[in-house]
Residue, then its C-alpha position, 0 to 999 in steps of 0.5 A: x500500500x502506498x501512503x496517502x497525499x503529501x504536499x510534496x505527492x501533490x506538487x510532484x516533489x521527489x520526496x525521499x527522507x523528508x519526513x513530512x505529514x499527510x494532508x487532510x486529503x491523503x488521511x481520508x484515503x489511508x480511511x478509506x484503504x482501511x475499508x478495503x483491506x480492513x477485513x483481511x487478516x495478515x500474518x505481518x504487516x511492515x511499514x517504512x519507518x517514515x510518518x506518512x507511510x506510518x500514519x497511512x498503516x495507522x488510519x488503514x487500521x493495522x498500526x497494532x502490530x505493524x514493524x518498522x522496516x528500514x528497507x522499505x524507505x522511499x528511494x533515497x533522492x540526493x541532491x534531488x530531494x524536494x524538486x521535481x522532474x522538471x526543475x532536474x531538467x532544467x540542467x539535465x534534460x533526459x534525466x530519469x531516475x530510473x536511469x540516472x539516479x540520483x547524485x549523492x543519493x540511490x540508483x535504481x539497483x541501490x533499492x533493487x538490494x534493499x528490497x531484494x531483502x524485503x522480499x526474501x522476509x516476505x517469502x519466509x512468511x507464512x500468510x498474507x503480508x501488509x506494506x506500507x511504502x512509497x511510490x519509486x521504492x514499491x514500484x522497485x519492489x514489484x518489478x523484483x518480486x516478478x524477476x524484472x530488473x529494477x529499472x523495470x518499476x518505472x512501467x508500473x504507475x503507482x499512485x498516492x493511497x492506492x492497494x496493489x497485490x502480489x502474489x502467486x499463480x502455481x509457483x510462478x510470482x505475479x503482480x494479482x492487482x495494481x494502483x487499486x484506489x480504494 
């Protein structure tokens, strides 16, 4: 599950370790995450340690057992941290993130390792697990888990307060739903 709006989600800010609130539009939707999977039950739910991945898992009601997983924090962004892509191409005018990266901060296969080990977590755990994340970081995470490289995340759109679902078919993992608004 991605966090709800930001302000920074809303203007298009990349927003990777600053730690900023949802806005009142963003709370309503992590509600309204919570009557879409609110009647699942969940051997684990991990969340990023940030407030609005946290305070999503809390309004989506599975903040009593929720734990923190330092891998699941968003893509770290550098000296692109808060601006957006267009200002980025002012100077650099094919910039992707996905390609490039970030100086001083992540390339895609940087989160790949990261959440190459979410995954492994997850695959030990017996039953459904919840996430809470961030947008660059759980598209980075999808990819991996169907065996894609980690570049291959910037196919799947994700946006603010949305449910996706991974799973399996026979022994072969597969995305089951993706960017599903509550």
């Amino acid at each position: 599950m991605r966090h709800g709006e930001t302000e920074w989600s809303a203007s298009g800010r990349h927003t990777g370790s600053t730690d900023i609130p949802l806005t009142d539009a963003g709370r309503a939707a992590a509600r309204r995450m919570g009557a879409l999977v609110g009647s699942q039950s969940f051997a684990a739910v991990l969340t990023s340690g940030l407030q609005r991945a946290r305070e999503t898992c809390a309004l989506a009601g599975l903040a009593e057992h929720a734990v923190v997983d330092d891998d699941l924090r968003e893509w770290d962004y550098g000296d692109y941290e808060g601006r957006t892509t267009a200002e980025i191409r002012e100077t650099r005018p094919d910039w992707t993130v996905w390609r490039d990266g970030c100086p001083e901060g992540e390339t895609a296969t940087d989160v790949g390792v990261r959440v190459d080990g979410v995954i492994a977590r997850l695959r030990r755990t017996e039953g459904s697990v919840a996430v809470f994340g961030h947008g660059h970081c759980l598209r980075v995470l999808a990819a991996r888990w169907v065996g894609l490289p980690p570049q291959d995340g910037a196919l799947l759109a994700l946006d603010t307060a949305t449910v996706s679902r991974l799973g399996w078919e026979r022994e072969q993992s597969v995305i089951r739903a993706w960017n599903v608004q509550p």
